[in-house]
C-alpha atoms as one frame of an Amber mdcrd trajectory, in Angstrom:
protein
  69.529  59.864  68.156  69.560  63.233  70.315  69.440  66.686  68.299  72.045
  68.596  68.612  70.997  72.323  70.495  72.824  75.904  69.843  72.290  76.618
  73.342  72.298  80.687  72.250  68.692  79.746  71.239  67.522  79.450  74.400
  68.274  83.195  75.660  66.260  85.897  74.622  68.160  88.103  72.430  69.572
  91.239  72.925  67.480  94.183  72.588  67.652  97.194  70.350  69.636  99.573
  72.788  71.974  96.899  73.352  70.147  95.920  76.633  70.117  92.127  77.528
  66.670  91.028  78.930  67.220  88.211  81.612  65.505  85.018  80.365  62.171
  84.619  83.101  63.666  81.747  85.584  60.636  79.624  85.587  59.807  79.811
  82.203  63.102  78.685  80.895  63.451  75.729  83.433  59.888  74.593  82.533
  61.277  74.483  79.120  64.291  72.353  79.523  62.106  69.846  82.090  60.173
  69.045  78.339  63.872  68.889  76.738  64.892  66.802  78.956  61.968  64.221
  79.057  62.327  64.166  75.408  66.091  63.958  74.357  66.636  62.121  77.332
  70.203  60.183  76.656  71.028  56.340  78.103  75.515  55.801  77.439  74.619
  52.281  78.135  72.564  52.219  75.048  73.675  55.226  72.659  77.731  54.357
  72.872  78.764  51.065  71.428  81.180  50.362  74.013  81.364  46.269  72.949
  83.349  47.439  69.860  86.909  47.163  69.300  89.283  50.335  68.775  89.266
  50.723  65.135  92.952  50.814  63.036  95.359  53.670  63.600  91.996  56.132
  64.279  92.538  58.843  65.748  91.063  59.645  69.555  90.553  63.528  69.156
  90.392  65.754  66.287  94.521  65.814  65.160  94.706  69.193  65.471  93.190
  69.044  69.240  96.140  66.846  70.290  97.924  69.503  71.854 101.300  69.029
  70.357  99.715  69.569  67.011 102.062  72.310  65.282 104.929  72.118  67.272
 108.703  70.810  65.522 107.804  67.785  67.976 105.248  66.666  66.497 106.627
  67.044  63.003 109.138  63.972  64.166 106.730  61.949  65.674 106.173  58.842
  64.121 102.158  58.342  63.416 101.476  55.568  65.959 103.005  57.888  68.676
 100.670  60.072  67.629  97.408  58.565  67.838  98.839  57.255  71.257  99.084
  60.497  72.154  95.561  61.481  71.322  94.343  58.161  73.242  96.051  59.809
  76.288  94.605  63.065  75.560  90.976  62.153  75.047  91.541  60.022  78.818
  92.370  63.399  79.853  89.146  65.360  78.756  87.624  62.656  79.651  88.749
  62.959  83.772  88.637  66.523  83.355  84.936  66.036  82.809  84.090  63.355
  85.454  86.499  65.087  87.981  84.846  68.462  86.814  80.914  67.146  87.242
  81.830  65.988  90.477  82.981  69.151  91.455  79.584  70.779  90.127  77.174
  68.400  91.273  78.364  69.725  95.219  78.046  73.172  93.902  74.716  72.832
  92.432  73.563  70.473  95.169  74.751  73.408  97.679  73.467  76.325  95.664
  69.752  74.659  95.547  69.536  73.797  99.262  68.520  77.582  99.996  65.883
  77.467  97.431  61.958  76.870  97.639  61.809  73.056  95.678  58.179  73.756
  94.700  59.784  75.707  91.588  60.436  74.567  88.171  64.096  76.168  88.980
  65.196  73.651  91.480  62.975  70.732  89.524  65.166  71.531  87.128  68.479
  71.630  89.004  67.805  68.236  90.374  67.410  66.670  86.614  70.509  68.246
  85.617  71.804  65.757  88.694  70.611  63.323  87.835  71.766  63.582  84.525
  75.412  65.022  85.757  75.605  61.394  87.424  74.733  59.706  83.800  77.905
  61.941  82.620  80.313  61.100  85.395  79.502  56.850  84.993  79.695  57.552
  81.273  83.738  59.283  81.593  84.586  56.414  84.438  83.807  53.769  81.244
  85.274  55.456  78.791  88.468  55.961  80.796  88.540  52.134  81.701  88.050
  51.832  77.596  90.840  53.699  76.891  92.966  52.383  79.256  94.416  55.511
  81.249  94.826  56.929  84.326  93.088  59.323  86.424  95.425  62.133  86.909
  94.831  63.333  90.379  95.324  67.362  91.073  98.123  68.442  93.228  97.913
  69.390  96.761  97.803  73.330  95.495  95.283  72.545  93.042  93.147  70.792
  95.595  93.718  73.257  97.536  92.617  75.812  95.319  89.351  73.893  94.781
  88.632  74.089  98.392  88.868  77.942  98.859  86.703  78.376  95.699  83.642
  76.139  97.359  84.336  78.352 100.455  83.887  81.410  98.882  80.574  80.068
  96.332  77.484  82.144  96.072  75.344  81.636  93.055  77.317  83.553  91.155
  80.785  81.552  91.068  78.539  78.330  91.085  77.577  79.507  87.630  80.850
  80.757  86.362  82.662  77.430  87.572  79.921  75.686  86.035  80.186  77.280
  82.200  84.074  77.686  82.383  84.563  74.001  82.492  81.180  72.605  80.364
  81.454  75.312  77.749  84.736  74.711  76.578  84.474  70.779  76.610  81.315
  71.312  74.729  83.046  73.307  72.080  86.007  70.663  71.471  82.842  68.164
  71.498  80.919  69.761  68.603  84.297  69.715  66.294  84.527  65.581  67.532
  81.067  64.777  66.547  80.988  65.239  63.134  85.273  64.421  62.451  85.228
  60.862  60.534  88.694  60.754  61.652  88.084  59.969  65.170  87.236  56.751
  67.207  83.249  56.063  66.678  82.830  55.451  70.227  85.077  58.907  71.371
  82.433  60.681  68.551  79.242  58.395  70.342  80.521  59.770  74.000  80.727
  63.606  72.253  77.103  63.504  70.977  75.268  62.358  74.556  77.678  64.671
  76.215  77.001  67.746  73.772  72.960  66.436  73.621  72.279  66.930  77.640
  74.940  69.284  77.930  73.394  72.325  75.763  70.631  72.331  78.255  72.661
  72.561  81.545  74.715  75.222  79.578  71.686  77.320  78.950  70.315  76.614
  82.291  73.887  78.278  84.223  73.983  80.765  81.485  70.623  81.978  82.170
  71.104  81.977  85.613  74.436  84.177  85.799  72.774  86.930  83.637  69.916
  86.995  85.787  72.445  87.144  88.831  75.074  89.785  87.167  72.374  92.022
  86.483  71.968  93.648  89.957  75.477  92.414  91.076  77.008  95.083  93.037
  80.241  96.867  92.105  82.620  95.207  94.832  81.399  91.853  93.643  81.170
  92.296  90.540  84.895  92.970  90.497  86.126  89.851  93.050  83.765  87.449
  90.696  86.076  88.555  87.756  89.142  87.982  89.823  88.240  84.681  90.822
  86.666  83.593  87.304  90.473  84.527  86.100  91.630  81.722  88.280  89.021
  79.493  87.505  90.055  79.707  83.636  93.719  79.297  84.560  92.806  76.181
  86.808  90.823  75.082  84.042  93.479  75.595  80.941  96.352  74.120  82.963
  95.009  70.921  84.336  93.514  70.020  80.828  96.655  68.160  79.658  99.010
  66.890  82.606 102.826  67.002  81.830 102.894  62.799  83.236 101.071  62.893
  79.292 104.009  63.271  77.564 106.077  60.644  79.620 103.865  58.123  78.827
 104.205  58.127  75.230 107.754  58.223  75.479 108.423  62.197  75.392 110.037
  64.760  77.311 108.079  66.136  79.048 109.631  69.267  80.375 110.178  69.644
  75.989 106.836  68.866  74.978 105.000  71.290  77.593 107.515  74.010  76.959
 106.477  73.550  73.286 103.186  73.548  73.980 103.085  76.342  76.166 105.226
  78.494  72.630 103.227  76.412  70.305 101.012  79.371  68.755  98.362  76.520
  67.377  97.670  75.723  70.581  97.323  79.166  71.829  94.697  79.638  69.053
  93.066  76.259  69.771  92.474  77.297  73.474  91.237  80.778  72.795  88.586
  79.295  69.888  87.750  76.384  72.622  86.314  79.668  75.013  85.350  82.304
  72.005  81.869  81.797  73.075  82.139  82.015  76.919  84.690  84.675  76.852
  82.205  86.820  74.478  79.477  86.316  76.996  80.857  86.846  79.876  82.492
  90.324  78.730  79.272  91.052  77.987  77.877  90.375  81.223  80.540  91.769
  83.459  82.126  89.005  84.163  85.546  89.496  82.341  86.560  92.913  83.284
  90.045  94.367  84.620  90.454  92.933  87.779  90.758  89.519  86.312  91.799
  89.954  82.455  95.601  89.495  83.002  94.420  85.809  84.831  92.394  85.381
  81.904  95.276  86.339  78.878  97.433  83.772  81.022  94.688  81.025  81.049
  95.296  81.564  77.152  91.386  81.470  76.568  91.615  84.915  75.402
C-alpha cells in the first residue's frame, strides 16, 4: 500500500526573516519522477471494486454530508441519510473527474511552451498520465455508486471558458490547487474513518497517494511564479482565484442532490447555505490553501470578498 505524503515536506521552509525560498524547479521534479516510480498506484488493483456495498455504511465522513447540523437533518430518518452521503460522495467524485479534465488541458497547454528536455515537463507529463488513472478511477466509482454526472450550467461553462482564455502559468496553478487541495483534505479525514464504505476509503488513499505529489508539484510552481509577479497581476490573479473558489464551493453539492433523496431542495440548500457546520466544514476543507496562498500573494483585497463568499475563509 502507498504512504501517505504531507505534501508541506516537500517545500523548503521558510527562512529566518520570514523570507520563502522558491523550491529549485528541477530539483524538486527530479524528486517526484523517483516518487512516482515508486508509489506508483493501479485503481484496478488497489480498490476492491468486486465487493458489495456493505450494511447501512456510510459513503462520506457523517459530518461531511453537507446537511450535517442543520434541523433537517435532525428529522431525517438514517437510511435517508446514508442515501444522502451515497449522492454526495457521486458528487466529489464528478467534481474530481470533471475537475482533472479541466486540468489535464491546462497543464497540457501550460507545458507546450516549455523545453521537454527538463525534468519539469518530464514531470508534468507523469502527472498526465497519472491525472488519466484518476479520471477512469471517478468514471468507476460513479457507475458503482450509481449516480449521475451533474453537468454545469451554461454560466458555469461559460465561466470555465473565459478562465482557459485568460491562463498563464499562474492561474494554471491556482485552478490546479483550489480544486485538488481541498478534495485532498476531505480525503485524508475518509481514509482513516471506519465508518465509511471500504471501497469510498480504497478510492481516498490512491487519490490522496498520487495526489500529494501533483499538489507539491503546482505549489512549488506558483511560489516560484508569484515571486516576481508584477503588481497589476498580482492583483487580477487574486480577483480571478476569488472566482475560482466560488466556482469551486458552489458546484461541490448540486441542489438536483436533495431532490433525489426525497428533499426540498430550495429547504435543504437554504439550510445549508445558514447551516454554520457547514460553513466551518468548508473553511477547514481550504485552511491549508487559504494559509498559503495569503502568504504568497495570492489572497489579497481585490479578491477577499469572492473568497469570504466562496465560504473557504
Amino acid at each position: 500500500m502507498g504512504e501517505v505524503q504531507d505534501t508541506d515536506r516537500v517545500h523548503e521552509r521558510a527562512l529566518p526573516d520570514g523570507e520563502r525560498r522558491p523550491v529549485d524547479r528541477e530539483r524538486l521534479a527530479d524528486r517526484l519522477l523517483k516518487s512516482s516510480q515508486r508509489l506508483a498506484l493501479d485503481p484496478a488493483v488497489e480498490v476492491a471494486w468486486d465487493s458489495a456495498w456493505q450494511g447501512d455504511m456510510f459513503f462520506l465522513p457523517e459530518e461531511l454530508v453537507s446537511l450535517y447540523g442543520t434541523p433537517l437533518w435532525e428529522t431525517m430518518p438514517r437510511a435517508q441519510r446514508v442515501e444522502l452521503s451515497r449522492y454526495e460522495a457521486g458528487c466529489h467524485a464528478w467534481t474530481a473527474l470533471w475537475g482533472e479534465n479541466q486540468l489535464i488541458q491546462l497543464v497540457a497547454q501550460h507545458i507546450s511552451r516549455l523545453d521537454p528536455s527538463t525534468k519539469h515537463v518530464q514531470y508534468a507529463l507523469t502527472e498526465l498520465e497519472e491525472e488519466c488513472r484518476h479520471s477512469q478511477m471517478f468514471a468507476r466509482l460513479m457507475g458503482k455508486l450509481g449516480t449521475p454526472a451533474y453537468h454545469r450550467s451554461f454560466v458555469d461553462r461559460c465561466r470555465a471558458k473565459l478562465w482557459k482564455v485568460s491562463m498563464g502559468p499562474i492561474r494554471v496553478f491556482t485552478s490546479v490547487l483550489i480544486i485538488e487541495d481541498v478534495l485532498d483534505r476531505l480525503q485524508r479525514a475518509t481514509i482513516d474513518d471506519a465508518s465509511v464504505q471500504p471501497v469510498i476509503r480504497d478510492v481516498a488513499r490512491v487519490h490522496v497517494v498520487e495526489e500529494a505529489r501533483h499538489i507539491s508539484y503546482a505549489r512549488a510552481e506558483l511560489e516560484r511564479q508569484m515571486a516576481s509577479c508584477p503588481a497589476l497581476k498580482r492583483y487580477a490573479t487574486q480577483f480571478m482565484s476569488g472566482l475560482c473558489a466560488v466556482f469551486v464551493s458552489r458546484g461541490l453539492i448540486p441542489r438536483e442532490v436533495y431532490t433525489a433523496v426525497g428533499l426540498d431542495s430550495r429547504d435543504a440548500a437554504r439550510q445549508v447555505r445558514a447551516s454554520a457546520h457547514r460553513g466551518a466544514t468548508l473553511c477547514w476543507s481550504a485552511k491549508r490553501l487559504t494559509t498559503f496562498f495569503a502568504q504568497i500573494g495570492i489572497i489579497g483585497p481585490a479578491g477577499a470578498w469572492a473568497w469570504r463568499r466562496s465560504r473557504f475563509l
